[in-house]
ZADO-1210 file (C-alpha; in nm, 4 decimals, padded with zeros to 6 digits):
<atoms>
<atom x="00.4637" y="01.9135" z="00.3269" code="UNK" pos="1"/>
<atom x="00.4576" y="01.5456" z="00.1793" code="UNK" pos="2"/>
<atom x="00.6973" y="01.4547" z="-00.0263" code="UNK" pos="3"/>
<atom x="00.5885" y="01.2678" z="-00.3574" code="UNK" pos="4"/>
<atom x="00.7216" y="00.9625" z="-00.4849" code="UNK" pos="5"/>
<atom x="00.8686" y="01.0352" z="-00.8791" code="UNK" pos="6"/>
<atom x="00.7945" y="00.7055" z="-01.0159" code="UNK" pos="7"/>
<atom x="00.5453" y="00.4334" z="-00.8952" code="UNK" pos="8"/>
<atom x="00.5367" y="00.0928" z="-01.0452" code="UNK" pos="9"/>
<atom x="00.3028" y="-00.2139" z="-01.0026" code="UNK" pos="10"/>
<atom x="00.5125" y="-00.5302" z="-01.0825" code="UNK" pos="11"/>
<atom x="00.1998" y="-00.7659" z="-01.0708" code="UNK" pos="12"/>
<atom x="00.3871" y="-01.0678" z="-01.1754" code="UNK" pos="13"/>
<atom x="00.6240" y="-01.0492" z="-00.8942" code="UNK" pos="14"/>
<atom x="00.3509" y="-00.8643" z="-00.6445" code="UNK" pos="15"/>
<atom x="00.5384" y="-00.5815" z="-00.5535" code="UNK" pos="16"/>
<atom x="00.4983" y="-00.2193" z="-00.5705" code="UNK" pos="17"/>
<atom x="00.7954" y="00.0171" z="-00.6324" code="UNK" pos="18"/>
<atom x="00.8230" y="00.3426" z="-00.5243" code="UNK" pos="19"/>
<atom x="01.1300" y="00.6040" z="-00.6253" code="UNK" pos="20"/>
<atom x="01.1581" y="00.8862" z="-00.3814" code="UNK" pos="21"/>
<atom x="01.3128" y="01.2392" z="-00.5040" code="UNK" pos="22"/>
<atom x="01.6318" y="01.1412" z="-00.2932" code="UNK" pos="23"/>
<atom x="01.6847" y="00.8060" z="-00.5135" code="UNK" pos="24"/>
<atom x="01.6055" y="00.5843" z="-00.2838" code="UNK" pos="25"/>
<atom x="01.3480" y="00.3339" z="-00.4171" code="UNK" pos="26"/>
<atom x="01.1370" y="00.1423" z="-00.1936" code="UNK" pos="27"/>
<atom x="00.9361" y="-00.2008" z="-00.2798" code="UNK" pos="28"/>
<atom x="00.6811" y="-00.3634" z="-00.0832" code="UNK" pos="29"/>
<atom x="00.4733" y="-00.6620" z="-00.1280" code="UNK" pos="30"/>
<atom x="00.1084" y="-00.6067" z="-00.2651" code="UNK" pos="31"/>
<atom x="00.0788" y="-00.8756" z="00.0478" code="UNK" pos="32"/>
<atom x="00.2336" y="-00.6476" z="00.3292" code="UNK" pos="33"/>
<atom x="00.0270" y="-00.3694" z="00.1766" code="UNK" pos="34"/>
<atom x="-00.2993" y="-00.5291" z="00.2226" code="UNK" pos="35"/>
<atom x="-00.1489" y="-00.6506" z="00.5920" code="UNK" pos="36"/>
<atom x="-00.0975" y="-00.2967" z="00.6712" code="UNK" pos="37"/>
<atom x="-00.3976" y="-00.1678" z="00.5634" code="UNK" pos="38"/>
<atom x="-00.5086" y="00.1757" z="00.7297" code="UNK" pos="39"/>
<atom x="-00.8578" y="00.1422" z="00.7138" code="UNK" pos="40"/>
<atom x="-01.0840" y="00.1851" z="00.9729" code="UNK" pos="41"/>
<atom x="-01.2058" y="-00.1563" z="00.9657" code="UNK" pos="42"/>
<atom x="-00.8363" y="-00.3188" z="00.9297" code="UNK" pos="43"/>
<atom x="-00.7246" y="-00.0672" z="01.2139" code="UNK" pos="44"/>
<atom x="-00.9962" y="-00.2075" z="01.4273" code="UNK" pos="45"/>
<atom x="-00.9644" y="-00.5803" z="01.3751" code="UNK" pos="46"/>
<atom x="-00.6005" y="-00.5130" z="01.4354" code="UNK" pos="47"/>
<atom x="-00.6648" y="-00.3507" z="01.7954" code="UNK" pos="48"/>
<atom x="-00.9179" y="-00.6645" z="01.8663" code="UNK" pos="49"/>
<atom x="-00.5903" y="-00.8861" z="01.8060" code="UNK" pos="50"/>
<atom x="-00.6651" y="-01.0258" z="01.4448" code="UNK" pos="51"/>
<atom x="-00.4407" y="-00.9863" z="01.2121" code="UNK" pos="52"/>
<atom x="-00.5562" y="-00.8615" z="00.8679" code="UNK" pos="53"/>
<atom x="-00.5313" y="-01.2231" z="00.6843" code="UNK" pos="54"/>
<atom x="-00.3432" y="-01.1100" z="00.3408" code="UNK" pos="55"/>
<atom x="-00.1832" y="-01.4131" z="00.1255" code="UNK" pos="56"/>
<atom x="00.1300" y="-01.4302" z="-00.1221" code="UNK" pos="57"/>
<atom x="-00.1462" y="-01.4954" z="-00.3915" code="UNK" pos="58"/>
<atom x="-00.3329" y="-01.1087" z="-00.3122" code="UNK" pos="59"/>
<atom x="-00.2491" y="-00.8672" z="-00.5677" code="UNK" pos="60"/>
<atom x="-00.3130" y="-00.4672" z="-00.6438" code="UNK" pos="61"/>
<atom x="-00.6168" y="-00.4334" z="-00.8948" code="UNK" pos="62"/>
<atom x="-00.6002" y="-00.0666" z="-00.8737" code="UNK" pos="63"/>
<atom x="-00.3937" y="00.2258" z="-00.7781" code="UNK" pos="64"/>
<atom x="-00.5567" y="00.5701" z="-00.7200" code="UNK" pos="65"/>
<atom x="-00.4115" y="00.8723" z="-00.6838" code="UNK" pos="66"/>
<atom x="-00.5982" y="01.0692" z="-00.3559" code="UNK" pos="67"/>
<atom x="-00.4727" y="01.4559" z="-00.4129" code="UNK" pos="68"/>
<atom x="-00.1088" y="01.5071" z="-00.3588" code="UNK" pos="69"/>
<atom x="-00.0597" y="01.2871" z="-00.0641" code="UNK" pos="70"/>
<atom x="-00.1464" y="00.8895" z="-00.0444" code="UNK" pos="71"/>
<atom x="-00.2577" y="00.6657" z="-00.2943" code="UNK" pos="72"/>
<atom x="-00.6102" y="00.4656" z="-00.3076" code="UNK" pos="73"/>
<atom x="-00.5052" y="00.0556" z="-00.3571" code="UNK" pos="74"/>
<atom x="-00.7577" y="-00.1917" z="-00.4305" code="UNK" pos="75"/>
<atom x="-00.6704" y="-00.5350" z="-00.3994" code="UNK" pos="76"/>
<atom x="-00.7824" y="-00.8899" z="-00.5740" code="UNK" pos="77"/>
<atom x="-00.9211" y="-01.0079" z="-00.2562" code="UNK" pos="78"/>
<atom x="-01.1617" y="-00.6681" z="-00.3008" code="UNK" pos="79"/>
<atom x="-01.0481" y="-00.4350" z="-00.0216" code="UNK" pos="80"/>
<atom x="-01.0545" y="-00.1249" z="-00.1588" code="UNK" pos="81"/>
<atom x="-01.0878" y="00.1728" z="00.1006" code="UNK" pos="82"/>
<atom x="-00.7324" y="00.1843" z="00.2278" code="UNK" pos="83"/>
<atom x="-00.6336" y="00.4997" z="00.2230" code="UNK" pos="84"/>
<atom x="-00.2486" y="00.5099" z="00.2461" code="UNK" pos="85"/>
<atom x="-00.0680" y="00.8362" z="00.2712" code="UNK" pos="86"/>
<atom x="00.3177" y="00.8387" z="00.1246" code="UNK" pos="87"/>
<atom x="00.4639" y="00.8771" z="00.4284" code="UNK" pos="88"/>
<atom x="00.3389" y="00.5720" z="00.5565" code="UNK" pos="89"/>
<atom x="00.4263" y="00.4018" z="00.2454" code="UNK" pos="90"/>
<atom x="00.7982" y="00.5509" z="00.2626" code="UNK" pos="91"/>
<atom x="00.8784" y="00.3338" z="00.6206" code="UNK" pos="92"/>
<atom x="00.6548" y="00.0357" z="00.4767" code="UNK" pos="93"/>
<atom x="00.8987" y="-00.1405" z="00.3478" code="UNK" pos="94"/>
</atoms>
């Protein structure tokens, strides 16, 4: 069963998403570690090939999507917008 975040935040300004867990514990990642981690299909193949996924300070969320009860859908400024990413992942993230 995945847990679900109670609270998440988009602090554009400072590029950061914040997510409160039912235990308290709040976790924050960068919208540019986000995009770096994406779990695409393409992003999880250029990764394997031994590119990184290029994501800069300046790349921000656009969007936030819920996907049923267990990831969220983020779109991002550079216009990536099919990662998938499941709230487990996002829990170790940070």
């Amino acid at each position: 069963m995945t847990v679900l975040p109670e609270a998440v935040e988009n602090h554009a300004a400072q590029g950061v998403l914040a997510l409160r867990w039912p235990d308290g514990r709040t976790v924050r990642i960068t919208h540019a570690r986000l995009r770096a981690a994406c779990p695409c299909s393409a992003c999880r193949a250029q990764r394997r090939a031994g590119a990184g996924v290029e994501a800069g300070d300046a790349v921000r969320l656009t969007a936030i999507e819920l996907v049923g009860t267990y990831a969220l859908n983020l779109a991002f400024s550079d216009g990536h917008r099919r990662g998938i990413y499941p709230y487990e992942m996002l829990a170790t993230l940070a």
